[in-house]
C-alpha positions in Angstrom: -1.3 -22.8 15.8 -1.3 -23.9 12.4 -3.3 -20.7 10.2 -3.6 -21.6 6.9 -2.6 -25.0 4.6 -1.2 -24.7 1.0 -1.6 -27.4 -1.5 2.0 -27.5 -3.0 3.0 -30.3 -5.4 0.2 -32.7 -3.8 2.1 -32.0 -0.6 0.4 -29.9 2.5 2.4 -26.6 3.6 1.3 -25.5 7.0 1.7 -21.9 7.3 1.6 -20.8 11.2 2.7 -17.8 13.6 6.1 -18.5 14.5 6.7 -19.4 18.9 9.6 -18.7 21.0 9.6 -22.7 20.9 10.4 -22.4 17.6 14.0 -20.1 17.9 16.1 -23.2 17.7 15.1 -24.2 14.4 14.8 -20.9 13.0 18.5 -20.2 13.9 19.5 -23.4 12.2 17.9 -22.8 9.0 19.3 -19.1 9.2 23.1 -20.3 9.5 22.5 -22.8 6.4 20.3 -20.1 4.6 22.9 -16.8 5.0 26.1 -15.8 5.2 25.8 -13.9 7.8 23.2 -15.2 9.9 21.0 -12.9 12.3 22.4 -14.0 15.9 20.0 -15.6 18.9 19.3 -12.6 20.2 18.0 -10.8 17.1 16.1 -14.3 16.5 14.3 -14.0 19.4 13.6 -10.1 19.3 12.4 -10.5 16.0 10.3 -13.7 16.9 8.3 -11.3 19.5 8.1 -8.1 17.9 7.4 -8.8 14.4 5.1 -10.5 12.3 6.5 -14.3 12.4 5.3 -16.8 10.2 6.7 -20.8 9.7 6.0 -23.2 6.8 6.1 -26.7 7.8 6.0 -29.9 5.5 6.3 -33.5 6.2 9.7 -32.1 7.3 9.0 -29.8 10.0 9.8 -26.2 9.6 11.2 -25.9 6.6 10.9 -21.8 5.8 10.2 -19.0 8.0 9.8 -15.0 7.6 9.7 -11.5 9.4 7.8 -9.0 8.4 7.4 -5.3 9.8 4.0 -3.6 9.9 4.1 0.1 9.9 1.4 2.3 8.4 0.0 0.4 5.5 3.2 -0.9 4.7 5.2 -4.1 4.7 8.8 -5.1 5.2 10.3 -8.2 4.4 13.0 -8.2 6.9 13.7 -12.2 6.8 12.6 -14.7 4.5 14.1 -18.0 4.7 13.7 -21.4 2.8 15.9 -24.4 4.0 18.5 -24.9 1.4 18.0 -28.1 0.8 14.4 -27.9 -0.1 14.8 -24.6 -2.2 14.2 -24.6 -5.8 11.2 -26.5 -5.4 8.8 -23.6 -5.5 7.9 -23.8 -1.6 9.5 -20.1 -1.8 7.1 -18.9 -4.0 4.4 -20.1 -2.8 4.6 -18.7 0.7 5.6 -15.7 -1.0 2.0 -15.8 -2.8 0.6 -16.5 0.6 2.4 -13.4 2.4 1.4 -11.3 -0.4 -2.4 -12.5 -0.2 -2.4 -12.5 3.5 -0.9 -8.9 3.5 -2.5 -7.5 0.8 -5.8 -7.7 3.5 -4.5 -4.6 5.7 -1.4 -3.6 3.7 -0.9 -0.9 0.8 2.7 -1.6 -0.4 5.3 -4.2 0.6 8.9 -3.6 0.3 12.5 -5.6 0.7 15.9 -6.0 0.3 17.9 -8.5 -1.4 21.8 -8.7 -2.2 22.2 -8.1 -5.5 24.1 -11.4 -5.8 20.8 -13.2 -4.9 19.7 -13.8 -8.4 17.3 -17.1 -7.7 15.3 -15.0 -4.6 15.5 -12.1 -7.2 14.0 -14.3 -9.9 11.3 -15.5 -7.2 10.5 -11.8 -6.0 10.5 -10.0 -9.9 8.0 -13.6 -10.5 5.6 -12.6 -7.6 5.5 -9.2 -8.9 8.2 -7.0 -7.2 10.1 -4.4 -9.1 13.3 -2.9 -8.7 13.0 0.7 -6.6 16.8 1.4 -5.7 19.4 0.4 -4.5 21.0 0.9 -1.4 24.8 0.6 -1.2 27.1 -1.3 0.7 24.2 -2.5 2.8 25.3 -6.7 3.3 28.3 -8.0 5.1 30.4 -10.1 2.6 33.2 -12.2 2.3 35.1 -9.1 0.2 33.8 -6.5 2.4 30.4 -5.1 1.8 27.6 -5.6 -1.3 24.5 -3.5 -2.4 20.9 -4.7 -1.9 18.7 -3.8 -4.2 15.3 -2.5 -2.7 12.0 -4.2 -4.3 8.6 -3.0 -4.1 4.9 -4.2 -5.4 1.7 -2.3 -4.3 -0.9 -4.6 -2.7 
């Protein structure tokens, strides 16, 4: 069900809940995306229990996120932009939508981002997120462990 379409560079985004149908895909794009990919069965949990959105281009699913809902707050817990397309600003503009979209029943919305991560920091500090701590040795890395910073914005 597609729920809402994005002009971006004269080019449609679809932005739609994501389906158990769509699990295969996600996992792809999460293995390309991360280092340490989220596994099948944490796909498929998070598919069901979260809220689950998928942007689509001409391409097919080219983006994805999780999001937990508790309490007037937001969590970013996944947010994922095929590699190959990134840099071309469809990052920040589903960002912009999940921040509008949120914003609706949401007071605050908070993530975390390895402190490596300087082009998603760049796109989170642009949409309006600030640095609220830091939370150490939190990520799985090649050399053992890194820090992720938390962000914040108030919707």
């Amino acid at each position: 069900m597609t729920i809402d379409v994005l002009s971006h560079k004269n080019t449609p985004l679809h932005i739609r809940t994501l389906t158990s149908d769509d699990a295969e895909q996600v996992l792809a794009l999460e293995s390309q995306a991360h280092s340490h990919p989220w596994n099948a069965a944490r796909v498929d949990t998070a598919i069901e229990k979260y809220r689950s959105y998928a942007v689509l281009n001409d391409d097919g699913l080219v983006g994805f996120a999780f999001i937990l809902s508790v309490a007037g707050e937001a969590e970013l817990l996944d947010f994922v932009v095929d590699p190959k397309q990134q840099g071309q600003g469809i990052g920040a503009v589903f960002l912009d939508w999940l921040i509008h979209h949120l914003s609706i029943s949401h007071e605050r919305f908070f993530l975390e981002v390895r402190e490596s991560n300087a082009p998603a920091i760049a796109v989170y500090e642009n949409a309006g997120f600030c640095e609220v701590g830091v939370r150490p040795d939190y990520y799985p890395s090649k050399k053992g462990r890194e820090d992720a910073l938390i962000m914040a914005m108030e919707l």
